[in-house]
N, C-alpha and C positions, 0 to 999 in steps of 0.2 A: 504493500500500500504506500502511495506517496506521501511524505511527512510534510507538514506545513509549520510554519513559527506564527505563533500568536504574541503580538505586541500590547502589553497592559499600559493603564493610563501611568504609572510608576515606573513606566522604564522598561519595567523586566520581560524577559522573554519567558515564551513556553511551547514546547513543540508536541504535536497532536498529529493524530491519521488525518488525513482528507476525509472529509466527512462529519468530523466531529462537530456537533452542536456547539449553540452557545451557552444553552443549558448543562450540556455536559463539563465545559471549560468552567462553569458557576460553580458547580460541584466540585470539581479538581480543585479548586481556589480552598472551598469550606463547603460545610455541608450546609451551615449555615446563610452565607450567600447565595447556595443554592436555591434552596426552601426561597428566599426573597424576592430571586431572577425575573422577570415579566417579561425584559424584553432587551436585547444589546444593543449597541452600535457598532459597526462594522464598518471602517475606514470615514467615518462621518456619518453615515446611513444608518437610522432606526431601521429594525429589522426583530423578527418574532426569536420568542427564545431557542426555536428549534428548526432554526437558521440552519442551515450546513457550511461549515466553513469550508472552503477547497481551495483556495491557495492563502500564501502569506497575508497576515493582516492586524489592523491597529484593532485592540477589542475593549468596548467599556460597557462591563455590564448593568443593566439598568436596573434598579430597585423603586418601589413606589412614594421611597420620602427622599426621591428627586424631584426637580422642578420636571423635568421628559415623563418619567415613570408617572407625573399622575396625571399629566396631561394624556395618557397612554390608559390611562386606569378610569379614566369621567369618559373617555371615548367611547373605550369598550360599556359604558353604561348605557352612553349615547343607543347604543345597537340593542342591547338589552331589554332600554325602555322601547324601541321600535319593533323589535319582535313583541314584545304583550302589545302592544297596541295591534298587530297585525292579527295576532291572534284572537283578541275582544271584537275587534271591527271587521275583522276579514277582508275578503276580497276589493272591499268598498273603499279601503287605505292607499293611496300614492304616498311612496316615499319621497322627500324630496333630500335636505341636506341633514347632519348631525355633529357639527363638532364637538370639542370641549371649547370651553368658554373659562372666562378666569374666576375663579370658583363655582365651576361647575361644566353644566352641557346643555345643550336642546336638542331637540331634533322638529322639523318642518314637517307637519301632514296635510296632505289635500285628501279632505272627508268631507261628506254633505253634511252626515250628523253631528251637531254642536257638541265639542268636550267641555267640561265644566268644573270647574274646581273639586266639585262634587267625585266626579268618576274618576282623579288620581288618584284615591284610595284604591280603586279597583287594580287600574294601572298599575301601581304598587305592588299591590297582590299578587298579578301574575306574575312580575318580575321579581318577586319574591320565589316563587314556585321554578321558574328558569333558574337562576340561579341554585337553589336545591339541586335540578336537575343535573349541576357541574359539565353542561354543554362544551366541547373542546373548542375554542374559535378556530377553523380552517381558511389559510387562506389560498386562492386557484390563480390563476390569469389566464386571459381567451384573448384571441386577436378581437382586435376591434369590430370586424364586422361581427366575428360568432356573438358579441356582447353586443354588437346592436342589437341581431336577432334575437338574443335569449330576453333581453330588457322590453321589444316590442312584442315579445310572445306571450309578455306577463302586464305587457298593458302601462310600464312604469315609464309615464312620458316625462318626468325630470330628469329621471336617470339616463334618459335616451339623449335626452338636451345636451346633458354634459357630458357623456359619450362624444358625441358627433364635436363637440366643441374642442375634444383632446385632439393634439398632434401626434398623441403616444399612438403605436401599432402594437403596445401591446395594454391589455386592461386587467387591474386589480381587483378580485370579489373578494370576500370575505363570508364565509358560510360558520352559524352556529346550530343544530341544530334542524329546522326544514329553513331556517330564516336566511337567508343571503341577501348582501347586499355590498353595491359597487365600492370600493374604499381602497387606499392607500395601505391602511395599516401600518402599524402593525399593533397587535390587539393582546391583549391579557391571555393565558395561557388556555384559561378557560370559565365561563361563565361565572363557577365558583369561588372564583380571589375577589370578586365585587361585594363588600364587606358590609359597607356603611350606606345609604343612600335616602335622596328624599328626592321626592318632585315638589315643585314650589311654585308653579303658577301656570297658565295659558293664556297667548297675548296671538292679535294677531300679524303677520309679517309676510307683507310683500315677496314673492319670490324672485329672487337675485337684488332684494331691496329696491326693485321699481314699481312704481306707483301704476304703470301699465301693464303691468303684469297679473295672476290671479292671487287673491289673498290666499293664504295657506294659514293652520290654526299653529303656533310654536308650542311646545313642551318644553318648558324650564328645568331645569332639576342640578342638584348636588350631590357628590359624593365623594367620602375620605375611606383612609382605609382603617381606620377606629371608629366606633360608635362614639367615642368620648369626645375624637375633634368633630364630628358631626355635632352634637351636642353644644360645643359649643361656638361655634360659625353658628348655630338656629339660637343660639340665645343673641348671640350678636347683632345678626337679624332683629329681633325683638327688640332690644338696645336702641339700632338704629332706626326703628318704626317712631319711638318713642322722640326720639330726637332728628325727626325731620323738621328741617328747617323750614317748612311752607305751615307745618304746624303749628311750631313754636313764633314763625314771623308773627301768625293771625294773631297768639295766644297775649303775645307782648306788643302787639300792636307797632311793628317794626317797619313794616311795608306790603303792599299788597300787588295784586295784576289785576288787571282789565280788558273784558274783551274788547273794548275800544282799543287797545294796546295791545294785545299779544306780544309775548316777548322782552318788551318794556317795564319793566318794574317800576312803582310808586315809591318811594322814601317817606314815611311819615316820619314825626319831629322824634319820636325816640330813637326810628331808624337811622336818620341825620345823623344823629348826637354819636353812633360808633361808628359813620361813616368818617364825621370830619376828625372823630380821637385817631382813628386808624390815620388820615391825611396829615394830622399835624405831627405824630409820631414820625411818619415816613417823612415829613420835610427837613424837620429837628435831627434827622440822622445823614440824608444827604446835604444838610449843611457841614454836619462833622466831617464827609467826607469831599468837600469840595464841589460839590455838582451846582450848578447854577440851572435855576426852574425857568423854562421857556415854554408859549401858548402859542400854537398852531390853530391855521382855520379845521373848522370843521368839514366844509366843502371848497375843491379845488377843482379846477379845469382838468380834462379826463384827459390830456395829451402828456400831463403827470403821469397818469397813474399809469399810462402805456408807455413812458420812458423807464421808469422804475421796473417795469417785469408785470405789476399787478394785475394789468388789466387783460395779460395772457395767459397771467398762468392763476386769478383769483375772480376772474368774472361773476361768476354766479354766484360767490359770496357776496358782490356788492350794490348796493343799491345807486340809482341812476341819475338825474335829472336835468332840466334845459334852463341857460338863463341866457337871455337875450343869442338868442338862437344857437348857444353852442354848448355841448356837452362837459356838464360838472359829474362828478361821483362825491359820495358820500364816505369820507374815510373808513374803512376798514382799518391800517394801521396808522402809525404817527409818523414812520421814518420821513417818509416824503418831504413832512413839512419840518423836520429837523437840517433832514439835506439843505432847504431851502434855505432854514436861516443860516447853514455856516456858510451858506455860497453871499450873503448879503455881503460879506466881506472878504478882502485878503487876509491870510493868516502869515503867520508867522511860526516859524518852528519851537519859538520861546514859549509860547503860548501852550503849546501841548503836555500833557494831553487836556481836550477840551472835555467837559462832561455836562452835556445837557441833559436835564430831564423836567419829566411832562407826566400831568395826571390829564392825558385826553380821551375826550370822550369819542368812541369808535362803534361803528354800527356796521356788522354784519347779516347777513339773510341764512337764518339756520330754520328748517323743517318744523314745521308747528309743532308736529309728531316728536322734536328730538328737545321743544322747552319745558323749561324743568326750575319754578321757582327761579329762585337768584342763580341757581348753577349754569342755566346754560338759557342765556339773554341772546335779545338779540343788538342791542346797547350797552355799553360796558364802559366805564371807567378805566383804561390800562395804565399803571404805573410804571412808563416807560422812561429809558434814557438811552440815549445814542453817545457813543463814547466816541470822539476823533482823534487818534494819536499818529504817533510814529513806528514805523514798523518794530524800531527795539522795545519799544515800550509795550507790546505785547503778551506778552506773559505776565509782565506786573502789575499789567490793568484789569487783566482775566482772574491772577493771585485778589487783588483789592475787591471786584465786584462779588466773587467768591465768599469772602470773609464777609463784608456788607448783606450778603443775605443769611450768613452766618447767623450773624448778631441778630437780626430781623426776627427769624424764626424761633430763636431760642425765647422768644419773651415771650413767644403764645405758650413754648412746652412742645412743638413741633420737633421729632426727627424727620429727617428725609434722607431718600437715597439718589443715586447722581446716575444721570445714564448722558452717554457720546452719541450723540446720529447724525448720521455720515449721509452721505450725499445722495438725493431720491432720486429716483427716472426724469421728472420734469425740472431736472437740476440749470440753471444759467450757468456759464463759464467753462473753463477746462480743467480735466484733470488734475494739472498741476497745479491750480490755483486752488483747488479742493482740498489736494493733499496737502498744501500748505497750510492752510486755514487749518484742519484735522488736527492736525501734528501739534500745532500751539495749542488747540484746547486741550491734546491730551496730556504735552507739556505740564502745562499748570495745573492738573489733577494730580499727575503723579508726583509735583513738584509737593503739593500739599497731602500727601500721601492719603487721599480720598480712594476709596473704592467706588470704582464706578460700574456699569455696563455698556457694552458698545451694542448699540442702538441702529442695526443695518438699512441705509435708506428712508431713514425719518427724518432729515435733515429740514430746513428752508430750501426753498427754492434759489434764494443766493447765498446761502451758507450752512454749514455744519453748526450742530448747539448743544448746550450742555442744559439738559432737562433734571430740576428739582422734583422729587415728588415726596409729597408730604406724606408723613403717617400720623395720622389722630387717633384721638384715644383709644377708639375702637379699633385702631389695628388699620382701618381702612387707608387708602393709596389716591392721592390727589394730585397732579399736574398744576406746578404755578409758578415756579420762578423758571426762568429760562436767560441760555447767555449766547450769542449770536454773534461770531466773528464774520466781518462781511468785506472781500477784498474786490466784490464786484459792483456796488450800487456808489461808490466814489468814481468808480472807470465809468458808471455806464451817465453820470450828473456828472462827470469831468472837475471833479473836485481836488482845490488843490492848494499847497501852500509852499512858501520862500523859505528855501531849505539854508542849513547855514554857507551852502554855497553863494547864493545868489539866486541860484536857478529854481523852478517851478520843481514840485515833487508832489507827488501821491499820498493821501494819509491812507491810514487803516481805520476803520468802523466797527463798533462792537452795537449791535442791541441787544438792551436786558432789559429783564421785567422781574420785579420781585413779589409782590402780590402777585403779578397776572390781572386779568378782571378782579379789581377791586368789588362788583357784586359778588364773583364765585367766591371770593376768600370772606366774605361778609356772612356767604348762603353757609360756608365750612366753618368757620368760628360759631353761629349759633350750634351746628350740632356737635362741635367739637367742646364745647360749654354744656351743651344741651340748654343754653338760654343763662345760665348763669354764669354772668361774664364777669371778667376781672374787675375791681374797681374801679381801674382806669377806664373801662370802657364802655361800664353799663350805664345806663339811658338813665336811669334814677340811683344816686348812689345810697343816699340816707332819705330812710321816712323816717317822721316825726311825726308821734302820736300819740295824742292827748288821751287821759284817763277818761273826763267828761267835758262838759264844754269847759267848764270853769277855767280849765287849763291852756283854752284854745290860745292866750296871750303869750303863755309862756311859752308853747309849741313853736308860735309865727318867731318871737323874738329868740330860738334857737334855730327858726329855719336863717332866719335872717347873718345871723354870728357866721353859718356855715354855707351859706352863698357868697357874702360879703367875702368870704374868703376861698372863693372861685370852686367850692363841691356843690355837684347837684344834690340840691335838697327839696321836699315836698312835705307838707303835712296833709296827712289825711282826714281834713275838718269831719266826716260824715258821719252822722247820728247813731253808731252801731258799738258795738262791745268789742273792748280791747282784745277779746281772745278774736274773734271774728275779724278786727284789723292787721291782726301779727299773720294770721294765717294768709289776708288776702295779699300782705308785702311777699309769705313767701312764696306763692304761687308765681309773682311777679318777679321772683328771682331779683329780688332789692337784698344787698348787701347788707347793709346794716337799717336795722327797728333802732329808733331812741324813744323811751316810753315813758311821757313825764306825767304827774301826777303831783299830791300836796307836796309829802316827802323832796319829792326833785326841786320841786319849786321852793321850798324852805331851803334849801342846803347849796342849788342854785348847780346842779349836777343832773346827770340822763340816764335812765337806765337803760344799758345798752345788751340789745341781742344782735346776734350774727347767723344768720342765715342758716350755718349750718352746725356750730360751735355752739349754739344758744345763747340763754341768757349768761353775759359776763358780769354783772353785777353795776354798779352805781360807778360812775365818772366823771370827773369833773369835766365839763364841754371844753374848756381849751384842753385837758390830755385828750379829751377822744380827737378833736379837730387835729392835732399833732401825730395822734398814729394814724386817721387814715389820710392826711397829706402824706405819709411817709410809703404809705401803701399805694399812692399813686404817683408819687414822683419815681418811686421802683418798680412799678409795672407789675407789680407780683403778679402772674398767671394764674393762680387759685387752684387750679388744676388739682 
C-alpha cells in the first residue's frame, strides 16, 4: 500500500496507508480526540470525518468548540430540522436554502400551509425522534445534469435554480436517512452528535432576498453542543427581550418613530439630554487630542458625489434631488465635505497632521423591512473625523486614533474586539496602493500588540479598515468605531500641500468614527444599561420628594441648591404616598431618591436612596451634592 505523510497544525508529521480517514488519524492522535472529531481540514478544505486521505497533506482536525466545528454542527441541524418538516408536511414542502447563521441556523420552505409558532413544538419533536434515530449523514456527487434531473424528478425548483446557476460539473448531495439534499458539506458524522437545540421563531423571506421573487416561510433555530450553553444563550435571549431599547425608549420617554417618518427617529427632551452628554463628552476629548470640529453642508451638487466614487459604487443608498435644475444628493457620508474644506486652502507640511472632525448628520435609504428603533435609521448623526497627514506620520496617527477610542469605550464598561478588511471586489485603485494602505493598519495593531482578525474583502471601496466591535453586557457583538486609511480620494480631489521642499506633494487620509451613528450607540447604551444609565448620563439625575405637601418648600429649595449647581434635578410635587413615589423614581431608572420630611427639614439634610444600594441614610445636601458631582465629573459607568 502506498504511504502518505500527514502534516498536523504543530509541525509534526505522521505517516498513514493511503486511505486512511480523518477519523482514523483523530484516533491515532487520542482516543479522546477521536470521540470529538466531526469533521477535518484537509490542505484548507473542510471535508467529513471519513474523508480518505491518498496522498501527502496539511491535516487539522475539527472539534465542535471550534469556531468551523459549530458552524458545521447548526448546519447539520439546519438539515435535520428540514427532514421533520419534510416529513410532517410531505410532498407539499420545497426546499429552498439552510445555512448556519451566527448563533444559530434557518432553513427557507415554500409550503401553502401556514407554520406557526404553535407547530415548532411538533417540529421539535420529530427532530427529536431523527436524531434518536442516529441517521449517518452521506455524502454523493452527480454530474450536473444527473442533478438537474434527479432535482426536476422531485419537483425541487430552488434547488434546480441553483443547480443550473453553478459553473461546477460536478454536484454535492448530502443524504441522511430517505432525506437528501443538495449541499457542500461537510456535515456531523451523524444525526446523533446534535445535542442541544431549539427553534425560535418563523419570519417571512424573500427568496434570494428579492422583493420579486416568491415569499418563502424561514425557520429560525439554535443549537450548542451542551444543554447548559443552550440554557443559557435562551436566558440571554430573555435578558435581551427585557432590554430592548424600542421598549425601554417608550418606557422612559427617550424618543419615539413615526409613520410620517419611517426611519427617522424623534428625540424627546430626556432623549436630548444623553444625546448632547454623549456630544459634549466626545468634544471634551477630541479637544484633549487636538482635533479641530468643522460643519459640512448637508446637501451638495451630485458631480461631488461622482468624483469621490459614491455615486458609482453607493447609488441606491442615496437619496436625490433638483435645485435650480441641477442634481444635488443628500449626504450619505461626511468625507466629501471634509475634502472640500482642506482644499479651501494651501497647506503646508508644518501644519500636519491636520484633524478635522464632525458630528454630521447623514441620510441613507435602508429597506423598511431592515429599520429597527434607533439601530438601524435611516438619518444618523456620525461622529466623524478625517485625518490629513504625511505619509510618515502614519502609523502614529493610526497608534493615537486607536488609543482615543481606547479611552472612549472604557467609560461605558465596553470591550471590543478588532478585525482588518482588506480590499472588496468593487474596490477603486490598484493593488499596490491597497497593499500599502493594508500593511500600515496592520503595522499599528501589531505595533500595539492588539489581536485582531483579518476580515477578507470587507474593506471600503477606497480603502482597507480597522473595525471595532463592541461587547455589552450580554455578551452581544456590535459594529461602531471604524478607522479608514484612504490613499485614493486625495488622488482622485487632487489634494495637496508644500512639502519642505518647495514643491506640491500628496497627503494621506485616515477616516474614523468612534461612536458610528450616534442613534445606534444611543439604541446600544439603553440596552446595555437596560435604561439605567450612569449618572452622567441619565435624563433625571436626582428626584426630590416630599413627605406631604408641607415639605413641598423644602423639596423646591433642594431642587434649586442642586441645579444651581449644574445636576438634573426634579421634585415630584404629586398628591401620592412616599412609598408609591420611591417606586415610581425606580421604574424611571432615576439614580438617586432624596426624601425630605420634618426631621430633614429641622436638621437641614436629605434622606438619601440609591437606586439600587437603597436607603443610605441622612446627608447633609452639600456632602451629597459633593459625591455625586464627583460621580459625574468621573463618569462612573454603574455597570
Amino acid at each position: 500500500m502506498k504511504e502518505i505523510k500527514v502534516i498536523l497544525p504543530d509541525g509534526s508529521e505522521r505517516r498513514y496507508r493511503a486511505g486512511t480517514t480523518v477519523k482514523d488519524v483523530a484516533f491515532d492522535i487520542g482516543s479522546r480526540l477521536g470521540k470529538a472529531a466531526i469533521a477535518g481540514k484537509v490542505d484548507g478544505k473542510l471535508v467529513d470525518v471519513d474523508y480518505p486521505l491518498e496522498n501527502d497533506v496539511q491535516l487539522s482536525i475539527i472539534t465542535v468548540d471550534s469556531e468551523e466545528g459549530l458552524e458545521i454542527y447548526r448546519h447539520s441541524a439546519a438539515h435535520i430540522m428540514a427532514q421533520a418538516v419534510k416529513r410532517i408536511y410531505g410532498k407539499d414542502v420545497k426546499l429552498a436554502i439552510g445555512p448556519s447563521i451566527e448563533d444559530g441556523f434557518y432553513y427557507d420552505f415554500d409550503l401553502a400551509e401556514r407554520i406557526t409558532t404553535e407547530d415548532l413544538s411538533k417540529i421539535e419533536a420529530e427532530m427529536a425522534r431523527i436524531i434518536e434515530e442516529d441517521l449517518k449523514f452521506k455524502g454523493y456527487q452527480l454530474s450536473r445534469e444527473e442533478a438537474l434531473g434527479k432535482l426536476k424528478d422531485v419537483d425541487e425548483i430552488y434547488k434546480v435554480e441553483l443547480v443550473e446557476d453553478l459553473s461546477d460539473e460536478i454536484v454535492s448531495f448530502y443524504q441522511q436517512g430517505e432525506f437528501e439534499d443538495l449541499c457542500r458539506g461537510p456535515h456531523l458524522p451523524s444525526t446523533g452528535y446534535l445535542k442541544a437545540f431549539k427553534l425560535m421563531n418563523v419570519a417571512g423571506a424573500y427568496w434570494r432576498g428579492s422583493e420579486n421573487n416568491p415569499m418563502l416561510q424561514r425557520i429560525y433555530g439554535t443549537a450548542f453542543p451542551k444543554q447548559k450553553e443552550l440554557e443559557v444563550y435562551l436566558h440571554r435571549l430573555e435578558e435581551a427581550k427585557k432590554r430592548d431599547h424600542r421598549k425601554i425608549g417608550k418606557e422612559l420617554d427617550l424618543f419615539s418613530v413615526s409613520e410620517y417618518a419611517p426611519g427617522f427617529p424623534f428625540y424627546h427632551p430626556k432623549g436630548m439630554v444623553i444625546k448632547n452628554e454623549l456630544i459634549d463628552f466626545w468634544r471634551q476629548e477630541h479637544r484633549k487630542a487636538s482635533y479641530q470640529e468643522v460643519g459640512t453642508p448637508l446637501i451638495m451638487n451630485e458631480e461631488l458625489w461622482k468624483r469621490s466614487g459614491h455615486y458609482d459604487n453607493y447609488k441606491e443608498n442615496m437619496y436625490f434631488t433638483e435645485i435650480d435644475d441641477q442634481g444635488f444628493a443628500v449626504k450619505p457620508m461626511n468625507c466629501p465635505g471634509a475634502i472640500l474644506v482642506y482644499k479651501s486652502r494651501m497647506h503646508s507640511y508644518r501644519e500636519f497632521p491636520i484633524r478635522m472632525a464632525e458630528l454630521g448628520l447623514v441620510h441613507r435609504h435602508e429597506l423598511s423591512g431592515a429599520l429597527h428603533g434607533m439601530m438601524r435609521v435611516r438619518a444618523f448623526t456620525q461622529d466623524d473625523a478625517h485625518i490629513f497627514m504625511l505619509p510618515e506620520q502614519i502609523k502614529d496617527e493610526i497608534i493615537n486614533v486607536i488609543k482615543l477610542i481606547d479611552r472612549i469605550y472604557s467609560v461605558f464598561g465596553f470591550q471590543y474586539r478588532v478585525e482588518l478588511s482588506t480590499k472588496p471586489e468593487n474596490a477603486m485603485g490598484s493593488d499596490e496602493i491597497w497593499d500599502k494602505a493594508t500593511d500600515a493598519l496592520r503595522n499599528a495593531l501589531e505595533v500595539l500588540d492588539l489581536d485582531f482578525k483579518v476580515n477578507e474583502g470587507d474593506g471600503a471601496f477606497y480603502g482597507p479598515k480597522i473595525d471595532f466591535h463592541l461587547k455589552d453586557c450580554l455578551g452581544r457583538e456590535w459594529q461602531c468605531g471604524t478607522i479608514q486609511l484612504d490613499f485614493l480620494m486625495p488622488e482622485r480631489f487632487d489634494l495637496n500641500y508644500i512639502g519642505a521642499d518647495g514643491e506640491e506633494h500628496r497627503p494621506v487620509m485616515i477616516h474614523r468614527a468612534l461612536y458610528g451613528s450616534l442613534e445606534r450607540f444611543i439604541g446600544m447604551l439603553i440596552e446595555h444599561y437596560a435604561g439605567a444609565f450612569p449618572v452622567w448620563l441619565a435624563p433625571i439625575q436626582v428626584e426630590v420628594i416630599p413627605v406631604v405637601e408641607k415639605h413641598l418648600e423644602y423639596a423646591f429649595a433642594v431642587e434649586k441648591q442642586l441645579t444651581d449647581a449644574g445636576i438634573r434635578a426634579e421634585v415630584d410635587s404629586r398628591s401620592e404616598k412616599v412609598g408609591y413615589k420611591i417606586r415610581s423614581s425606580q421604574v424611571n431608572q432615576i439614580p438617586y431618591m432624596l426624601i425630605v420630611g420634618d426631621k430633614e427639614m429641622e436638621k437641614g439634610t436629605v434622606s438619601v436612596r440609591e437606586r439600587r444600594e437603597g436607603d443610605l441614610g441622612d446627608i447633609i445636601i452639600s456632602d451629597f451634592k459633593e459625591r455625586i458631582e464627583r460621580e459625574i465629573v468621573e463618569r462612573n459607568n454603574n455597570l
